[in-house]
BALUM-356609 format. One line per 5 residues: number of its first residue (from 1); their letters; for each residue x, y, z of C-alpha. Coordinates in pm, 1 decimal, padded with zeros to 6 digits. Example, Ala and Ser with C-alpha at 12.3 -4.5 7.8 and 13.67 -1.06 7.14 Angstrom:
! residues 2
1	AS	01230.0/-00450.0/00780.0; 01367.0/-00106.0/00714.0
! end
This chain:
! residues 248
1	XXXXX	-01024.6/00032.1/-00554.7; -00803.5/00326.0/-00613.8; -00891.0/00594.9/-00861.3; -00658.4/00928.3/-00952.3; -00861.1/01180.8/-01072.2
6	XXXXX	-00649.9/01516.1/-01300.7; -00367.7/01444.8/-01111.9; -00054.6/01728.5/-01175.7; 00310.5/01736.2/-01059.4; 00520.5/01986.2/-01134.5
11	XXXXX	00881.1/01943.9/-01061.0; 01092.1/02160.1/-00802.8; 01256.3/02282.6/-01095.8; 00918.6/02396.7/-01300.3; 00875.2/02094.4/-01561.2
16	XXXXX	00563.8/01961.3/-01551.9; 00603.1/01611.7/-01502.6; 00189.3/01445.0/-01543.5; -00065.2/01670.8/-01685.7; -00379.7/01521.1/-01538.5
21	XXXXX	-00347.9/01177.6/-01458.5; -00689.7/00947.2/-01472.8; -00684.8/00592.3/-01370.7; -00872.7/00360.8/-01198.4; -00682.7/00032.5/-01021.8
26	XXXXX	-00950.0/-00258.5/-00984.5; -00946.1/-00456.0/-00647.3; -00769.8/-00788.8/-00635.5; -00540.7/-00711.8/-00980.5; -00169.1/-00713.0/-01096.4
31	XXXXX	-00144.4/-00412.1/-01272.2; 00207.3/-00305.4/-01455.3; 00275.0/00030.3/-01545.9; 00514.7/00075.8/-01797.9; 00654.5/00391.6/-02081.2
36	XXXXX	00927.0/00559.8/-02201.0; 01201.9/00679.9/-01998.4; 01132.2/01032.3/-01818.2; 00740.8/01007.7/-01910.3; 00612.7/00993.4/-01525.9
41	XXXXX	00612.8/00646.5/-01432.4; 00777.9/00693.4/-01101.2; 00668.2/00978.4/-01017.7; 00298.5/00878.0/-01028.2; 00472.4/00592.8/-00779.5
46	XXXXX	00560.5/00809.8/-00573.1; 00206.7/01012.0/-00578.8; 00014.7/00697.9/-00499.4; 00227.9/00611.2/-00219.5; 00194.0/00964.4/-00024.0
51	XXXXX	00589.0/01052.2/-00111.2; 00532.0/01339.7/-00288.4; 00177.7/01548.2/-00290.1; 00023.6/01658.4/-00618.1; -00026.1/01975.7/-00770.0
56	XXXXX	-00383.7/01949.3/-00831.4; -00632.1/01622.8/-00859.5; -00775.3/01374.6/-00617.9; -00666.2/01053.4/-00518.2; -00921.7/00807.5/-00367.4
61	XXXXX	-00868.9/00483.6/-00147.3; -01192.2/00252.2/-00145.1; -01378.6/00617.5/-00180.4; -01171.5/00800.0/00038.9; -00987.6/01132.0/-00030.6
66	XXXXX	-00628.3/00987.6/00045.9; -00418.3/01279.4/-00146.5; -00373.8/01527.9/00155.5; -00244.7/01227.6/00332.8; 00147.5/01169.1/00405.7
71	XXXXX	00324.0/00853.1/00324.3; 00314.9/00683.5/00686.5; -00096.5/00782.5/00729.3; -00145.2/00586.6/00374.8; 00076.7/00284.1/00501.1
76	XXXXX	-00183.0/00267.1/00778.8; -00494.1/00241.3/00589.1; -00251.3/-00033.8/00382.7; -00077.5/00135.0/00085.7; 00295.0/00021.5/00071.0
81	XXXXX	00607.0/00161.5/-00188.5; 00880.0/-00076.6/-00206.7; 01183.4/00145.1/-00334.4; 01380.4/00048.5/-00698.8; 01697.4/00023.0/-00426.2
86	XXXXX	01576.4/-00152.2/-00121.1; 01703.9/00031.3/00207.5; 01979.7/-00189.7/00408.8; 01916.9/-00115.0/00813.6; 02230.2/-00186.8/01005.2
91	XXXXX	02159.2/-00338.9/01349.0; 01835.8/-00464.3/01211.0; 01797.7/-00842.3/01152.9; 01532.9/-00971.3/00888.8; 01356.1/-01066.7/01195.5
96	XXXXX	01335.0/-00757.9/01341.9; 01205.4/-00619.7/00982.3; 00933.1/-00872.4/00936.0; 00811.2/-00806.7/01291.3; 00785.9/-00436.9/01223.8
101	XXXXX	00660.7/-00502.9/00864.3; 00352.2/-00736.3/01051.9; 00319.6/-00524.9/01353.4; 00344.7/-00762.9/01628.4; 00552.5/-01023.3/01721.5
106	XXXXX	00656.5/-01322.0/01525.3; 00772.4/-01662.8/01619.3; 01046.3/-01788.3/01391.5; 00784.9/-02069.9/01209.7; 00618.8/-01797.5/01094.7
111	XXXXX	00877.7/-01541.0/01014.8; 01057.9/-01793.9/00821.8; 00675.2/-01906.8/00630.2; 00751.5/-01575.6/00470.2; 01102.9/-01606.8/00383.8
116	XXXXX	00999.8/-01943.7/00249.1; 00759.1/-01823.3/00005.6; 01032.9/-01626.1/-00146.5; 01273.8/-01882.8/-00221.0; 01506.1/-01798.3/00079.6
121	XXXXX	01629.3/-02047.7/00284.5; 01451.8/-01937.6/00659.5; 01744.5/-02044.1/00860.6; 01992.8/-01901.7/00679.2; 01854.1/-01558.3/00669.2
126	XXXXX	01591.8/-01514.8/01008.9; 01850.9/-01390.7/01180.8; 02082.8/-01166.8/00945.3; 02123.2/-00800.5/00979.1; 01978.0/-00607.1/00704.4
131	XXXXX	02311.9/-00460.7/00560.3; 02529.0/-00423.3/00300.4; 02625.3/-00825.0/00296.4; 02345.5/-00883.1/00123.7; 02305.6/-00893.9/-00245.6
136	XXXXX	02061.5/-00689.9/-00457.3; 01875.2/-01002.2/-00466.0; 01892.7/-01125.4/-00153.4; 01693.5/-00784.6/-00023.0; 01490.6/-00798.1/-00304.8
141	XXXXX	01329.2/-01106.0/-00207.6; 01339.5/-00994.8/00213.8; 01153.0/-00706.7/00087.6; 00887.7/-00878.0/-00090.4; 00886.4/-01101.7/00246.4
146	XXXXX	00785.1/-00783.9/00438.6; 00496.9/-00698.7/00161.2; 00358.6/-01029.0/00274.1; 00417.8/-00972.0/00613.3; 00222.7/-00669.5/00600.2
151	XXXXX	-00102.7/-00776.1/00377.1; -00099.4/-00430.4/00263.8; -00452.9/-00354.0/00039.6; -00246.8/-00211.0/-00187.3; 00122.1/-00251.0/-00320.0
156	XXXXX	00324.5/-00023.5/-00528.4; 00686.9/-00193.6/-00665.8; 00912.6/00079.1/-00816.7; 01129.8/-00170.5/-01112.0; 01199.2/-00429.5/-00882.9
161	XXXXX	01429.9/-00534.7/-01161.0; 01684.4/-00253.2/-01101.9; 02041.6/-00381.5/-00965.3; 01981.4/-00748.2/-00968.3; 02123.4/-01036.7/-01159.8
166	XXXXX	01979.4/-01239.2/-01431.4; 01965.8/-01536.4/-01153.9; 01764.8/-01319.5/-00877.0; 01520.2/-01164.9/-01179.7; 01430.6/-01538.5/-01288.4
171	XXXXX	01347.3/-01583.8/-00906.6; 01183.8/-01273.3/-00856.7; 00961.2/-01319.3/-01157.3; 00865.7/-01627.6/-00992.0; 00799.4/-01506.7/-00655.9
176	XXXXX	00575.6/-01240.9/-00836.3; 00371.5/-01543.4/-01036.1; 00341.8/-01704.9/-00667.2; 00215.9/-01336.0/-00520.6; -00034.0/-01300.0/-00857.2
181	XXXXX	-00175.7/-01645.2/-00746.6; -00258.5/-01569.7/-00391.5; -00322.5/-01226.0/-00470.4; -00528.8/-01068.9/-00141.2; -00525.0/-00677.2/-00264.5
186	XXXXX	-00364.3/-00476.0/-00534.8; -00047.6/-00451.3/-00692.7; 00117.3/-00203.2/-00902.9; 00450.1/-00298.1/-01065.9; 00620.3/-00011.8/-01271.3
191	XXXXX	00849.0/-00187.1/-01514.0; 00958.9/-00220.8/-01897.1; 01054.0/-00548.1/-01886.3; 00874.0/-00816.6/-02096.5; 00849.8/-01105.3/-01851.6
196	XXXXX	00709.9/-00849.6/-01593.9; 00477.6/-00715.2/-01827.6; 00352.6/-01067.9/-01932.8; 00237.3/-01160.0/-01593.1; -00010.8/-00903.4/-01494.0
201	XXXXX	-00367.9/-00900.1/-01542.2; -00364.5/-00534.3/-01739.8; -00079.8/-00264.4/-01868.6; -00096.6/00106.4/-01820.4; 00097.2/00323.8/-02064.9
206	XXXXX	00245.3/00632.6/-01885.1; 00395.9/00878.4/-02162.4; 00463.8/01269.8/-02170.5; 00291.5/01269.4/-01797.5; -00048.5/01121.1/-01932.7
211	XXXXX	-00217.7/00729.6/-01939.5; -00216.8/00687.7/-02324.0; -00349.8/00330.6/-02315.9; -00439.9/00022.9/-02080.3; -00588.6/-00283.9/-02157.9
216	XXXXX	-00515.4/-00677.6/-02073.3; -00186.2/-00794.5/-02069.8; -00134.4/-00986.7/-02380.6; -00356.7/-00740.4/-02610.2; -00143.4/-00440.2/-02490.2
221	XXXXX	00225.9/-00651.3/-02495.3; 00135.7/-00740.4/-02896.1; 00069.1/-00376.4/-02952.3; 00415.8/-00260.3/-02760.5; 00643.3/-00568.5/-02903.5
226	XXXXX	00794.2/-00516.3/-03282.6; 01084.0/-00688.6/-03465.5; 01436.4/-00497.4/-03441.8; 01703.4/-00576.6/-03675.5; 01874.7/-00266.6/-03720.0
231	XXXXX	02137.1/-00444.5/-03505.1; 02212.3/-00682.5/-03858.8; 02391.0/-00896.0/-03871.3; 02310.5/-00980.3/-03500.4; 01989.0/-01223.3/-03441.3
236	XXXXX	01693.0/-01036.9/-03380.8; 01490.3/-00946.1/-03108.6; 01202.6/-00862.6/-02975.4; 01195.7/-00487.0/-02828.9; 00912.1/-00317.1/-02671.8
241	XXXXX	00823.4/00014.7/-02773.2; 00547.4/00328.9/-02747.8; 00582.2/00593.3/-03011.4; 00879.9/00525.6/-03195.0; 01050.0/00497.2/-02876.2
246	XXX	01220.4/00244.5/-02695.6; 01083.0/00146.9/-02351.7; 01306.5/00097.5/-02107.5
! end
């Protein structure tokens, strides 16, 4: 279980960012965090994960005091980030980066048993460098490979959504369904979109740096959707929104 107690950031540049963050994230759940734009949502991403440190607050692992620790001593004890863009590593097959991601060596069966469970064709990809000739979607779905490859205890996605095509989203929605079924840990998935939002087990609402609601998934996505037709004459929508304001 992970719990943030009064956790504070303050940016470089003197805004504060959250203003005393408390949340508790249940073993073995899907948890999506969502809010308006500029409200903290990546940034308390980033806190979990070790990337940045807080101002003030605690930040406990299973009971542990994790916040003093550094991104690579909290991907030990099993806390991953995947990044909104995905880094490309030229010279690096997928191989290579599921080997790393598992920590010993691999045969191909079993490399490829990840890539599988992604929707990517093993054979195809096993032995592809890790650059810029794949598409957004393409390393989406490698990195999600890696998450499996790792059976981290706890998973942070930052919009997983960002720089893909309709085509990859449908499959990476799916892949996520797949992951919520065999889920063996936690997972946080910042996001505003719908279909994301639908899938998890409870939403958090991140907004002006604070948690101003959670609850289960369809309770909370019936409170955040409402009918827009100030676009008239176009058919209308759904579109969610916290405050007045837009999400997303």
């Amino acid at each position: 279980m992970l719990v943030l107690e009064q956790v504070t950031w303050t940016a470089p540049e003197g805004g504060r960012v959250l203003n005393g963050i408390d949340l508790v994230i249940p073993d073995n759940r899907l948890i999506v965090i969502t809010g308006p734009n500029g409200g903290g949502k990546t940034t308390l991403a980033k806190l979990i994960s070790g990337l940045v440190q807080p101002d003030s607050g605690r930040i406990l692992l299973d009971g542990e005091d994790i916040t003093g620790l550094d991104i690579t001593q909290r991907a030990r004890l099993g806390v991953s980030y995947a990044f909104q863009q995905p880094v490309r590593f030229k010279g690096l097959t997928v191989l290579d980066l599921l080997e790393l991601a598992s920590g010993k060596s691999l045969s191909e069966q079993e490399a490829c048993s990840y890539l599988l469970r992604v929707g990517l064709c093993a054979k195809e990809y096993i032995h592809r460098e890790v650059n810029a000739t794949l598409s957004g979607g393409e390393i989406k779905r490698i990195e999600l490979a890696t998450v499996l490859a790792r059976h981290s205890r706890l998973t942070i996605f930052d919009e997983p959504e960002a720089g893909i095509d309709l085509w990859s989203f449908n499959n990476l929605i799916s892949v996520f369904q797949d992951l919520r079924q065999s889920l063996n840990g936690s997972m946080i998935i910042i996001s505003h979109q719908e279909r994301i939002l639908s899938i998890a087990d409870e939403i958090v609402v991140i907004s002006g740096g604070l948690v101003r609601e959670k609850g289960p998934a369809q309770e909370m996505l019936h409170h955040l959707l409402r009918e827009d037709d100030s676009c008239n004459p176009c058919p209308k929508k759904d579109v969610l929104t916290y405050g007045g304001e837009q999400l997303g």
